[in-house]
N, C-alpha and C positions, 0 to 999 in steps of 0.2 A: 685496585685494579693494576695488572702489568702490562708490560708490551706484551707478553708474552697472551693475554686476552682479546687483542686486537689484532683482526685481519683486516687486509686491508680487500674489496671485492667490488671489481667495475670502478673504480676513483671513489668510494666511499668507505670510511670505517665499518666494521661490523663487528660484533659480539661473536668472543668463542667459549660458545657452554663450559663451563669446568669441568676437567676431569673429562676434555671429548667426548663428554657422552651427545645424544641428541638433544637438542634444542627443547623448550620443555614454553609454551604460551596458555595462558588462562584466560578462558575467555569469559567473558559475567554477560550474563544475558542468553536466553535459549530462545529465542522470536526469531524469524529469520534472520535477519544482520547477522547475529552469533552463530544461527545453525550454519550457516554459507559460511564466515568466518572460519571455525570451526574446520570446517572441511576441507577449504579450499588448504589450511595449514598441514592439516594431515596429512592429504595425498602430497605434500609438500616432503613428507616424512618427519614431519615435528608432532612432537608428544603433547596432546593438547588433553587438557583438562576444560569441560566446559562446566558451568554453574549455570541452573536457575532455581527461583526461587518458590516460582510456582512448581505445583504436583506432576507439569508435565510440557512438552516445546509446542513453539507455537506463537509465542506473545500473545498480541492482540487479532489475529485469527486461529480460533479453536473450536471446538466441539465440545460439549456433555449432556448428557441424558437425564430428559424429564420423562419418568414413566419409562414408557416404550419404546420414545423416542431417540433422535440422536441429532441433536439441533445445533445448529453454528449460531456463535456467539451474533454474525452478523453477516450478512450478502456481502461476499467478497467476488469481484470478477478482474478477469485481464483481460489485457488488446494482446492482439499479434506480433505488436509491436514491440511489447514487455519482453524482451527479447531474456535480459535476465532471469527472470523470474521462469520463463518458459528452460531457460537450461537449470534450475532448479527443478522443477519438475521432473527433468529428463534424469537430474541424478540420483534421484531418490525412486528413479523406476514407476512415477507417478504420472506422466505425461498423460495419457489413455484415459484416466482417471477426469480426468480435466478438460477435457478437448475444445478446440476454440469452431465457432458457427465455421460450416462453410463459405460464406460470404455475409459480411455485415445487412442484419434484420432489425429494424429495431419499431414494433408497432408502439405507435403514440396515440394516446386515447385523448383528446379533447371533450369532457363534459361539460365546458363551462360556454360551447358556441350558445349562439339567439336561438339557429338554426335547430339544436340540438344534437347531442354526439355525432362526432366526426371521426371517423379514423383513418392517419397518416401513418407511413411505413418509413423510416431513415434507411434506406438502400444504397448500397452500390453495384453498379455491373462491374462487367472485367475491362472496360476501358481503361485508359492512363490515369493518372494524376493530371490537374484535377475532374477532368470528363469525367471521373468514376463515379462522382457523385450530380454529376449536374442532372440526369432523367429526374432521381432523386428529389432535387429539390425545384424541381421546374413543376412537376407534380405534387408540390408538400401542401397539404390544406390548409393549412394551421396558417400558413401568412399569404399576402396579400402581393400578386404580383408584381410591385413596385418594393414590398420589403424582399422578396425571394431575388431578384436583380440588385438590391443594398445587399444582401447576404453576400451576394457573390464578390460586387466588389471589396466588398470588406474582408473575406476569404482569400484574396489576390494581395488586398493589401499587409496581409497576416503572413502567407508566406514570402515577403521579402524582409521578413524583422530577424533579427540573429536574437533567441530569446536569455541568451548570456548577457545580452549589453547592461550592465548594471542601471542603466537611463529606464530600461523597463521593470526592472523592481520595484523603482520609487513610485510607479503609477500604479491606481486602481483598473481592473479588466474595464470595469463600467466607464470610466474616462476613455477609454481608447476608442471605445465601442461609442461613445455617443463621436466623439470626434471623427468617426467615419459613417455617423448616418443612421446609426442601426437603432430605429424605434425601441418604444419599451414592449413591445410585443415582439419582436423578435428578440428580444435580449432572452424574453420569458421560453418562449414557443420552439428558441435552438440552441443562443450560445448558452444560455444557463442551466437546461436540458441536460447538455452534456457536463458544460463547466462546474456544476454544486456535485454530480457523481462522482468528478475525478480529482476536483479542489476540496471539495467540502468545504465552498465558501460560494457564497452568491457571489457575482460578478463586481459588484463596490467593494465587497471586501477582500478580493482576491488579485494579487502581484500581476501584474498582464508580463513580467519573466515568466511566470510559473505558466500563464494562459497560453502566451505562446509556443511555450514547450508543450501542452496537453494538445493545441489544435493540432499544429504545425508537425509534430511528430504522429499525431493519432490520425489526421485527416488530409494533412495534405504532404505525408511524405513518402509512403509507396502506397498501391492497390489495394491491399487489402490489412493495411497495417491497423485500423481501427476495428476489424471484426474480434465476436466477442466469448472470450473462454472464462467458463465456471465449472468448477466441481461439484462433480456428479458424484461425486459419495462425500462424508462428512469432514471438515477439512483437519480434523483432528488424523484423518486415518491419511492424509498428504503432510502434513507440517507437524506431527508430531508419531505416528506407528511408523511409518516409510521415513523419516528424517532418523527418528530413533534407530532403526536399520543398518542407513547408511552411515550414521556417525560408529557404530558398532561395529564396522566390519573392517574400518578402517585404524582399529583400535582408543577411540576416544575415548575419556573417563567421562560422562555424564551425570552430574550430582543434582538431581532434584530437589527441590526445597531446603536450598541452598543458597543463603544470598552473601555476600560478600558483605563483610561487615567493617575493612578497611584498606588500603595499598598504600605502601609504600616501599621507596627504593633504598637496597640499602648501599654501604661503603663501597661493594664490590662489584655494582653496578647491577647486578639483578634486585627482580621484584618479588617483594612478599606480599599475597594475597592473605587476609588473614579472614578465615571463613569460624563457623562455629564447631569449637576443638577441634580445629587444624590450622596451620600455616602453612599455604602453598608457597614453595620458592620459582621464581618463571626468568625466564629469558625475556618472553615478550606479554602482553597483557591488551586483549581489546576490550573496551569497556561500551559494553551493546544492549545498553538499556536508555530507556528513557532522560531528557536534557535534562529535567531536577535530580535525576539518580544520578547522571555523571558525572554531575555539580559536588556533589554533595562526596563523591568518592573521588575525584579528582587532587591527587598533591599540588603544594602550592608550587604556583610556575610554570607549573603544564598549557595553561593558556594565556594570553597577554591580558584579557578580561573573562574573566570564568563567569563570573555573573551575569554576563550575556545571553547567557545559557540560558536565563531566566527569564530572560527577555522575547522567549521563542515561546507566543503563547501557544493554545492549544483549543483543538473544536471539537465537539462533540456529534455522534452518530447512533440513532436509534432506532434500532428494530423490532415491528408489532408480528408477530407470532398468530396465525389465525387458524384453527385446525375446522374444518367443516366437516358435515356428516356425509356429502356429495360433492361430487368433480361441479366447479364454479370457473374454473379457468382452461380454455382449451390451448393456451399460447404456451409457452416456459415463462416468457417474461412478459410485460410492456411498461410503459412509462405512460405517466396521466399528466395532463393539462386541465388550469380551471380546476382541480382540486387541492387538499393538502398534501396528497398521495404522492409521491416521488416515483418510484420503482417496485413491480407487484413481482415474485418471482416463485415459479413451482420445486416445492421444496418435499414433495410428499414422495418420491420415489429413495431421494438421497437419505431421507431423514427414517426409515424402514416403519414409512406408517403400514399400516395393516385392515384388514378389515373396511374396504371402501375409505370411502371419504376424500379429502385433499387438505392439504398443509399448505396455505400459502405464508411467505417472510415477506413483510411491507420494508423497505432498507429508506431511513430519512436522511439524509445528510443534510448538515447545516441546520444540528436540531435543538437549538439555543433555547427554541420559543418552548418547544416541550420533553427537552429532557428531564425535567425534575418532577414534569404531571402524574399526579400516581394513575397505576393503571385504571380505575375505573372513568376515569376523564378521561383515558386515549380511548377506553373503548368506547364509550358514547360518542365519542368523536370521530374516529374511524369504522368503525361499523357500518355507521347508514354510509360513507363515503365510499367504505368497497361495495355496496349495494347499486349505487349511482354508477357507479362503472362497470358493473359484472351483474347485468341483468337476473344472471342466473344464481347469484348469490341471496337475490329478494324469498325470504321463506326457508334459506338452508339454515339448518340448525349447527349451532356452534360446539363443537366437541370441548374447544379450548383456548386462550384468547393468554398471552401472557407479552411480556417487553423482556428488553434486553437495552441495555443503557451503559456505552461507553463515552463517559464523560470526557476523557483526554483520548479520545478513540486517534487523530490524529494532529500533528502541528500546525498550526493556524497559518495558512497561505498567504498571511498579509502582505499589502506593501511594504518594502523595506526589508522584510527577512531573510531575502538573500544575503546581505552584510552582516548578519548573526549566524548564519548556518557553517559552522568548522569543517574543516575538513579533514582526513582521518588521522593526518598527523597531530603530534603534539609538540612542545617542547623537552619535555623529559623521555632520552632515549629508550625507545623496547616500549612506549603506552601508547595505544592508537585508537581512534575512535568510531565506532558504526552504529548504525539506526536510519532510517526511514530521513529523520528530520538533519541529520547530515548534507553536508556539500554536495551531494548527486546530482542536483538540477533536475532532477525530476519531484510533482508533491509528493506526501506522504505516502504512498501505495507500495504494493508488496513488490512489486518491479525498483524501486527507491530501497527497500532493505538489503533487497538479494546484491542491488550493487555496490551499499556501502560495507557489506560484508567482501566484495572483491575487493576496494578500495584499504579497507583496514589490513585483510592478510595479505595481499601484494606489499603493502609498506611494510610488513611488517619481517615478511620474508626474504626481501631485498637489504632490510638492516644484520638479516640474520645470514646475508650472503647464500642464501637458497634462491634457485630457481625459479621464476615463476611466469608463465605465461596467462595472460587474461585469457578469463573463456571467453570473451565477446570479442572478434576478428577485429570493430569500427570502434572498441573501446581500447584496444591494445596499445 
């Protein structure tokens, strides 16, 4: 490399493509991190080549079709709040598609009261913060007027925690939670309600960093910032038909079933992606797949301990598939108590069932105990269970009963994981890092990808002495 290859832009060194042409970055990974990545480089005006490996983008939320159907791999939802992830939407022209409740609803079914079935509603009105929620839970069945007054104060005492302090990574949610009072009935009946959907981890096993960032930003940081948005068509036609789209029109190269089979940098400072019969030569390189994949393609020196990486385990998420011959559900959604049921959600309009019936998706988080059951033990086992809660499901006939099982669906929320999660830089100039399980501070959720994909091309564009303004105004 010569002086003549360095500029210098804002008090930092930058790289100057050879030959002035445009900057040229390889991105490995087509899941959101990569697709946002991706993108955010190109309208940048850098020549980006993306890779995945799989038949099509997406990652770990996609679409494919059984029969007639058109099924998600898995119940995926956002808050209001996912502010990234909502300007995702917005640039692949998919917003519409997606739309978030007019105000947070969320019916909770308890079959397991003396009394027998109860039904409570998680509401807000349009009061402030936190009045928004108190009618809410002044009226929530499910706890007992001396735990709904602990709720509160433990709610009071949640929003004064800064959930960055590294003091709160090293703790369990459940520690923090008994140390302000909160019965094991409310741990079950609210924090963990919400906490296993959006950690994928019960309450013992989950960072109270991570907890506090899920409450404190979902519930008690504007009005209506925990209401709740799902796609209304299949998310293959959001995160991989409309992403495809948009990476096309901005001229990206998109190689499918394509996985990166080595990097490294050479003498002259740029990188060679070495895929199968070709060698990409790149400027910049974000590497946006999963912690053992960027282990394992990482050069040496790139991290002070790369094996760390290995040290960020990983949880599992499992969804049961139940196609009935009659409408059994009048809600979109609800959430159960007192069973093994998590989340029931109506999936028969998105999914193009036909001919009556309804398609409901069971979504389990934290599903250790039976990701491995083969399906006929989940069906014995949840069948009479959706029966017990959906009255009206006693005597419908089953069309179709199948699982869906992502084993590493996302990274394990543990205590202490905040000191293993990198951030998008590296040490080897032009390679940068995005995914879900990245330094975002927020858990693994698709609001977590979309922002480690800002995080990787903003560094990466700033090295390349390009422009780049953040799309989030409070992340700029």
């Amino acid at each position: 490399m010569t002086a003549d290859d360095i500029r210098v832009t804002g008090g930092h060194a930058a790289l100057r493509p050879h030959g002035g042409e445009r900057p040229h970055a390889v991105v490995v990974g087509g899941g959101l991190a990569g697709v946002t990545s991706a993108l955010q480089l190109a309208e940048a005006g850098v020549r980006v080549t993306l890779l995945e490996g799989r038949p099509r983008l997406g990652g770990l939320a996609f679409s494919f079709r059984r029969g007639d159907l058109t099924v998600d791999n898995g119940q995926h939802v956002y808050l209001r709040c996912c502010t990234a992830y909502r300007w995702f939407l917005d640039r692949v022209d998919g917003a519409h598609l997606a739309p978030v409740q007019p105000r947070l609803d969320v019916p909770v079914l308890d079959v397991g009261h003396p009394a027998g079935p109860r039904l409570g509603r998680l509401r807000r009105t349009a009061l402030p913060v936190p009045l928004h929620l108190a009618k809410s839970l002044a009226t929530y069945p499910h706890l007992s007027l001396a735990e709904r007054a602990g709720v509160a104060r433990a709610a009071l005492a949640l929003k004064k925690l800064d959930p960055a302090d590294p003091a709160l990574d090293g703790i369990d949610f459940a520690t923090w939670l008994g140390r302000h009072g909160q019965s094991a009935r409310a741990i079950e009946a609210l924090w963990d309600l919400v906490g296993v959907a959006t950690l994928n981890a019960t309450a013992p096993h989950a960072s109270m960093g991570l907890a506090a960032m899920v409450f404190k930003t979902g519930l008690l940081s504007e009005n209506g910032a925990a209401d709740i948005g799902w796609a209304h068509v299949p998310l293959g036609e959001l995160h991989d038909t409309l992403a495809r789209k948009a990476l096309d029109s901005l001229g990206v190269r998109t190689e499918l079933r394509t996985k990166a089979e080595r990097i490294t940098r050479s003498d002259d400072g740029r990188w060679s992606v070495q895929v199968p019969g070709e060698t990409l030569r790149a400027d910049a390189v974000v590497l946006a797949v999963p912690q053992r994949e960027t282990r394992e393609l990482l050069p040496d020196g790139a991290l002070d301990d790369p094996d760390r990486l290995l040290d960020i385990g990983t949880a599992p998420i499992l969804n049961l598939h139940v196609v009935y011959d009659r409408k059994v559900l009048r809600q979109p959604f609800f959430t159960a108590l007192g069973s093994p049921v998590q989340w029931v959600f109506d999936r028969t309009e998105s999914s193009g069932l036909t001919g009556g019936g309804q398609y409901l998706a069971v979504s389990q988080s934290a599903a250790q105990d039976d990701i491995d059951e083969p399906v006929a033990v989940l069906r014995e086992r949840y069948l009479p269970e959706l029966e017990r809660l959906l009255p009206a499901a006693r005597g419908a006939g089953i069309r179709d009963f199948f699982v869906t099982r992502e084993r590493t669906a996302t990274f394990a929320p543990t205590p202490g994981v905040g000191r293993l999660r990198p951030g998008a830089g590296t040490h080897a100039p032009g390679l940068y890092l995005a995914g879900a399980w990245t330094a975002t501070g927020w858990p693994a959720t698709m609001e977590s990808a979309v922002r480690s994909g800002f995080s990787a091309a903003g560094a990466a564009l700033r090295a390349l002495g390009r422009r780049h303004d953040h799309p989030l105004q409070e992340a700029a």
